[in-house]
C-alpha positions as protocol buffer text, in pm:
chain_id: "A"
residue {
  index: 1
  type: UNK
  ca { x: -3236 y: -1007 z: -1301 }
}
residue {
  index: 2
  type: UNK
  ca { x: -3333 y: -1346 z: -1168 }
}
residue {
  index: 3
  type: UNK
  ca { x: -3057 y: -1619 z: -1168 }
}
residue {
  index: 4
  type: UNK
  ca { x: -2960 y: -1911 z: -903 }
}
residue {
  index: 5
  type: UNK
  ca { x: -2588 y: -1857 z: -1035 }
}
residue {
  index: 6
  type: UNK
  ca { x: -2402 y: -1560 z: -1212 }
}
residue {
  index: 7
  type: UNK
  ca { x: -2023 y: -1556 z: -1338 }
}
residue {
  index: 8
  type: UNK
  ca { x: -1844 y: -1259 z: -1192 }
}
residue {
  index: 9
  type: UNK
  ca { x: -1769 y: -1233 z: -1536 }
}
residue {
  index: 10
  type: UNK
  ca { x: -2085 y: -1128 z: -1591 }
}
residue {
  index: 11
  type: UNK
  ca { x: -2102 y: -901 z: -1324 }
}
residue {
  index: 12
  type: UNK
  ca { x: -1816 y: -733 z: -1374 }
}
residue {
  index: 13
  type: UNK
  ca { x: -1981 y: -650 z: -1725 }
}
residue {
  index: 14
  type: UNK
  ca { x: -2275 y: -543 z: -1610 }
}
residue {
  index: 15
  type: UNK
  ca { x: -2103 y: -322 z: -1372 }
}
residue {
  index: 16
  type: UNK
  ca { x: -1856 y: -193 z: -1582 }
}
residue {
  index: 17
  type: UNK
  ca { x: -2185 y: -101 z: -1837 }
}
residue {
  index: 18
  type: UNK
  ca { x: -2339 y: 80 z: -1513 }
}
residue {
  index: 19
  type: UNK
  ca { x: -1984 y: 308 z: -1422 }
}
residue {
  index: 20
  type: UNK
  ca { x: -1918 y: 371 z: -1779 }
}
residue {
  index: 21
  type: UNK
  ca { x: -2301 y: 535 z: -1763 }
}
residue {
  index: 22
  type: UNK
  ca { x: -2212 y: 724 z: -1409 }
}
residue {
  index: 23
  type: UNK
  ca { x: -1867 y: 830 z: -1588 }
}
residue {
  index: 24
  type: UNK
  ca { x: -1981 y: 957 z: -1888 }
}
residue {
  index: 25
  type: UNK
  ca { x: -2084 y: 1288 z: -1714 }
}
residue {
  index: 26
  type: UNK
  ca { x: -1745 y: 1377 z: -1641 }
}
residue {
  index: 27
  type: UNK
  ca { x: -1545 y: 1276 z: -1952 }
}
residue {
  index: 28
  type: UNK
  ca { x: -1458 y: 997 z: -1840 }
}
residue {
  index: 29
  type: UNK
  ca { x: -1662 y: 682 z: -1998 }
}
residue {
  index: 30
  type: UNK
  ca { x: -1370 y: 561 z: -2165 }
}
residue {
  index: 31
  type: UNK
  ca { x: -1171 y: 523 z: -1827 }
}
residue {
  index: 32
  type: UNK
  ca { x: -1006 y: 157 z: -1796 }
}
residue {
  index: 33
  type: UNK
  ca { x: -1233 y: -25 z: -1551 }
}
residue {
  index: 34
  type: UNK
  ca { x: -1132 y: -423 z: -1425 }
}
residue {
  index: 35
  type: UNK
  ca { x: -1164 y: -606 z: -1078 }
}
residue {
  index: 36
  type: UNK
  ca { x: -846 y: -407 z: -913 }
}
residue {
  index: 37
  type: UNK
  ca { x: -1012 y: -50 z: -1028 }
}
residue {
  index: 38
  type: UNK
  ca { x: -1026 y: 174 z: -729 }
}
residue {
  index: 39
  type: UNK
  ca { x: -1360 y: 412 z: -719 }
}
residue {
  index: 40
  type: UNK
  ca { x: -1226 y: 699 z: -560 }
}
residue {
  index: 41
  type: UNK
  ca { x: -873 y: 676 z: -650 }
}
residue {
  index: 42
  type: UNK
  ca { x: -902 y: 560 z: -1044 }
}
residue {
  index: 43
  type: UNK
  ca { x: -1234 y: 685 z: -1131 }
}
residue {
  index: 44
  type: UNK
  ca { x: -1235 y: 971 z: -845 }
}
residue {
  index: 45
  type: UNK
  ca { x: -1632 y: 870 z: -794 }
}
residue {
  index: 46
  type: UNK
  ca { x: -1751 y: 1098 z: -530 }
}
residue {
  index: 47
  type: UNK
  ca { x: -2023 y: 936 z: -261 }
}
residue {
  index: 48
  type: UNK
  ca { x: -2339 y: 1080 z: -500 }
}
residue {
  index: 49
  type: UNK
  ca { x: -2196 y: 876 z: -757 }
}
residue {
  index: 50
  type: UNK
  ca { x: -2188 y: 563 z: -498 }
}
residue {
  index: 51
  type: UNK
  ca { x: -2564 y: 634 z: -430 }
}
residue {
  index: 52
  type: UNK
  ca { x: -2645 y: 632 z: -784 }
}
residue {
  index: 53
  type: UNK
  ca { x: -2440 y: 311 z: -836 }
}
residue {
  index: 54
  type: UNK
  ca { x: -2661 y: 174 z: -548 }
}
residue {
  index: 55
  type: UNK
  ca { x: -2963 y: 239 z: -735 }
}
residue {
  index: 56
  type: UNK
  ca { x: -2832 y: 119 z: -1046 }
}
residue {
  index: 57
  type: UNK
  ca { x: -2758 y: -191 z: -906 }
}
residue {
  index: 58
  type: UNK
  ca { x: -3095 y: -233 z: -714 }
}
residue {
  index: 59
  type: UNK
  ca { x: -3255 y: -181 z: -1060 }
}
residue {
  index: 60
  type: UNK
  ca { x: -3017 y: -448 z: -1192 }
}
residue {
  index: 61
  type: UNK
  ca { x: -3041 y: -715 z: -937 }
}
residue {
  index: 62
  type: UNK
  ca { x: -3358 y: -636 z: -736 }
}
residue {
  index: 63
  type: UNK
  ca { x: -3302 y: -679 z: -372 }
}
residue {
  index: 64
  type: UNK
  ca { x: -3079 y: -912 z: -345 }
}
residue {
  index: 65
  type: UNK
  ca { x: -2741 y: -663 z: -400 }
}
residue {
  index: 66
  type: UNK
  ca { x: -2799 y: -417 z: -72 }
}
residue {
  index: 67
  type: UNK
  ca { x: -2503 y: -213 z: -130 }
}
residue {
  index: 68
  type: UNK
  ca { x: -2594 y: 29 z: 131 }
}
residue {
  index: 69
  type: UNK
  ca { x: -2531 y: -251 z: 337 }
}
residue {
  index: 70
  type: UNK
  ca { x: -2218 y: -371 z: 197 }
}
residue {
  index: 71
  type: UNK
  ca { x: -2076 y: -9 z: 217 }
}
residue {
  index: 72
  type: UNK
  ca { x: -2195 y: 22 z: 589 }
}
residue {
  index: 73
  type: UNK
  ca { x: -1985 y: -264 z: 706 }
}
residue {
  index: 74
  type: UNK
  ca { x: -1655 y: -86 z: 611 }
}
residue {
  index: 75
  type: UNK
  ca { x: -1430 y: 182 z: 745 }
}
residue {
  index: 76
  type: UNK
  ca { x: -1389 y: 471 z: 562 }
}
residue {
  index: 77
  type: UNK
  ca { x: -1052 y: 434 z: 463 }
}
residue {
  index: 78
  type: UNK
  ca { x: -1176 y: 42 z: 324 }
}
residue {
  index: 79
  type: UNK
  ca { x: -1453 y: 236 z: 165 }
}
residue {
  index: 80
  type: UNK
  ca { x: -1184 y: 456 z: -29 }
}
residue {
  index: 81
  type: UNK
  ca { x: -965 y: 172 z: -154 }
}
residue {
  index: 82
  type: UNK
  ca { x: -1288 y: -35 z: -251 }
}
residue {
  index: 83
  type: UNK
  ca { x: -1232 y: -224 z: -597 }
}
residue {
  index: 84
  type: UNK
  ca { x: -1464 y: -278 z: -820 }
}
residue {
  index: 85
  type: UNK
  ca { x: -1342 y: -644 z: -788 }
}
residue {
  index: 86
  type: UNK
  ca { x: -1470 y: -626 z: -475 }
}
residue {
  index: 87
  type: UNK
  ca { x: -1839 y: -531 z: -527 }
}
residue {
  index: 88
  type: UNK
  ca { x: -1811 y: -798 z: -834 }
}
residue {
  index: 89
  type: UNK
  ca { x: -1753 y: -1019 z: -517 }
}
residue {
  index: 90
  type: UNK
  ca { x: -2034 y: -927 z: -319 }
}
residue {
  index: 91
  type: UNK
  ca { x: -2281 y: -934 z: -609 }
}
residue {
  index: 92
  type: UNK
  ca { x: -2186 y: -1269 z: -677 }
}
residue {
  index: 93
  type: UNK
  ca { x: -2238 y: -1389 z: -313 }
}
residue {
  index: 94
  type: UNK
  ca { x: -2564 y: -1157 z: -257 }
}
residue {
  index: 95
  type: UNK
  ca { x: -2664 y: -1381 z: -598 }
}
residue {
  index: 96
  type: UNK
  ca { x: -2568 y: -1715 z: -459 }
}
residue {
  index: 97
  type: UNK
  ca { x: -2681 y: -1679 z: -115 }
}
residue {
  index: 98
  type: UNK
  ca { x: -3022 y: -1526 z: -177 }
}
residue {
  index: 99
  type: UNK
  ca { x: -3109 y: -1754 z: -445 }
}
């Protein structure tokens, strides 16, 4: 995906498309997902689903959206209470700033 600007709108649809593909191998694609969504308390994603967001998202946005990156600059207890609003956040930014 190549754009100077995206809405988080957007994003958040595009990443709600990508965790309703992760979920539906537990059950659980019809899980409520919006920006204050917690992925290991609400959608109890486990770290292999993390790395399999990460590649869904390089896929997505190319290079731009290093989540590996994002994820390293956080404690683990930040990394448990992360919100999907959050990474919405950071794609935006990674978006903006790279483009």
């Amino acid at each position: 995906m190549t754009t100077e600007t995206v809405s988080a709108d957007t994003v958040l649809a595009d990443i709600t498309a990508m965790l309703r593909e992760l979920l539906e191998e537990y059950g659980l694609d019809d899980a409520e997902i919006d920006r204050d969504t917690k992925f290991h308390d609400d959608l109890e994603l486990e770290s292999i689903d993390l790395v399999a967001l990460s590649g869904q998202l390089r896929d997505h946005y190319g290079d731009k959206v290093n989540f590996a990156e994002f994820i390293a600059e956080r404690e683990l207890d930040e990394i448990i209470a992360l919100t999907v609003g959050e990474l919405v956040d950071h794609v935006v930014t990674s978006l903006a700033g790279e483009g």
